[in-house]
N, C-alpha and C positions, 0 to 999 in steps of 0.2 A: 180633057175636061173630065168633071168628077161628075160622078151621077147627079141627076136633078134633086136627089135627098139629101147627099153632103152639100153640095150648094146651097141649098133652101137651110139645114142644120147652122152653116158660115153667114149668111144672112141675119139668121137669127141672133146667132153672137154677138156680129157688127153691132145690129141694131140695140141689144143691151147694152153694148159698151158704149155706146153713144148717150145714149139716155141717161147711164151711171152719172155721165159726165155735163148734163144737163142740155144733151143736145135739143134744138129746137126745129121744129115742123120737120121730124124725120118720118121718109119717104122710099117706099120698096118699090121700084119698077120690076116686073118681070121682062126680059127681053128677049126669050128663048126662041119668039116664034119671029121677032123681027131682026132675029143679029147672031151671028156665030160668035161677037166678040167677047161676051161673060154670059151666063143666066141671069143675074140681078144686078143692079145699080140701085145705089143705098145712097141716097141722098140727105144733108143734114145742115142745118147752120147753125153758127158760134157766134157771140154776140162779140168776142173779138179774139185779136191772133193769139192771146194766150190759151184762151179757151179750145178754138180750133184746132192748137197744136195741143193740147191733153187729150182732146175727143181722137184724133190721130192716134197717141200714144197706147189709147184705154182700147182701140181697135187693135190696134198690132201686138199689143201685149193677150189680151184675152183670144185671138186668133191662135196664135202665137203657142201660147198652150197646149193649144190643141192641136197643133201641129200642120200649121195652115200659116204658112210663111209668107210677106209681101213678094209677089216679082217685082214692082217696081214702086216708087215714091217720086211724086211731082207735089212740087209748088209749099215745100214743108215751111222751108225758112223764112218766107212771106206771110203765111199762113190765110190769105183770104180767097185761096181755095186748094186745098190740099187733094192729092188722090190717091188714093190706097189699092194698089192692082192686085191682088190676088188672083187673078187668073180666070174664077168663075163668079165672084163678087167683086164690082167695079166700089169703092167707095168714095164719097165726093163729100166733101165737107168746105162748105164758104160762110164766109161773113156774108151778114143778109145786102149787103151792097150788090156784089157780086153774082151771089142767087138770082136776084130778081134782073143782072145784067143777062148773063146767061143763059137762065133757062129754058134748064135741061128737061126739063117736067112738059116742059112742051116741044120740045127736040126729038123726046123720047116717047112724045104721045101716043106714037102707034103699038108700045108695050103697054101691059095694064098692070096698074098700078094696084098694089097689094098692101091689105093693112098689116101690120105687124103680128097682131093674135095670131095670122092666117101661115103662117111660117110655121 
């Protein structure tokens, strides 16, 4: 794991790439005190799989940059929930069907939830 600052800095990126790409109700959980498995989960929807798969794209490319590479990719070529592993930043991107089947916002309710300025 990367310090809590390059995590929180990968956070932030996601979050702009998301937004470039018009993501909608995106969402920073912190989960550092309830999970070893990342420090943040970045949550987002796309009003559909093309869009979902650009907001994927605009994450991995601007990460990517910076030299913060996926480990792994779920659910891309469907697109109505993609995941983006980077290791310390979990990213989730759904169609709003999906989301509201899901969620994770309440899965994950025992992390707090951070507004985006605060990265």
């Amino acid at each position: 794991m990367a310090t809590i600052e390059v995590s929180k800095e990968m956070a932030k990126m996601a979050v702009e790439a998301l937004e470039d790409r018009k993501g909608e109700d995106v969402r920073v959980i912190d989960i550092t005190e309830v999970s070893t498995l990342a420090d943040y989960f970045i949550i987002a929807s796309g009003t559909n799989i093309n869009q979902c798969q650009a907001m994927a794209d605009s994450v991995q490319e601007k990460l990517g940059r910076a030299g913060h590479m996926t480990k792994d990719v779920e659910g891309y070529d469907f697109g109505n929930w993609i995941l983006l592993d980077f290791g310390d930043i979990i990213v989730h991107i759904f169609d709003s069907e999906n989301r509201l089947f899901y969620d994770l916002e309440r899965i994950w309710r025992d992390g707090k939830v951070i507004a985006a300025e605060e990265l």
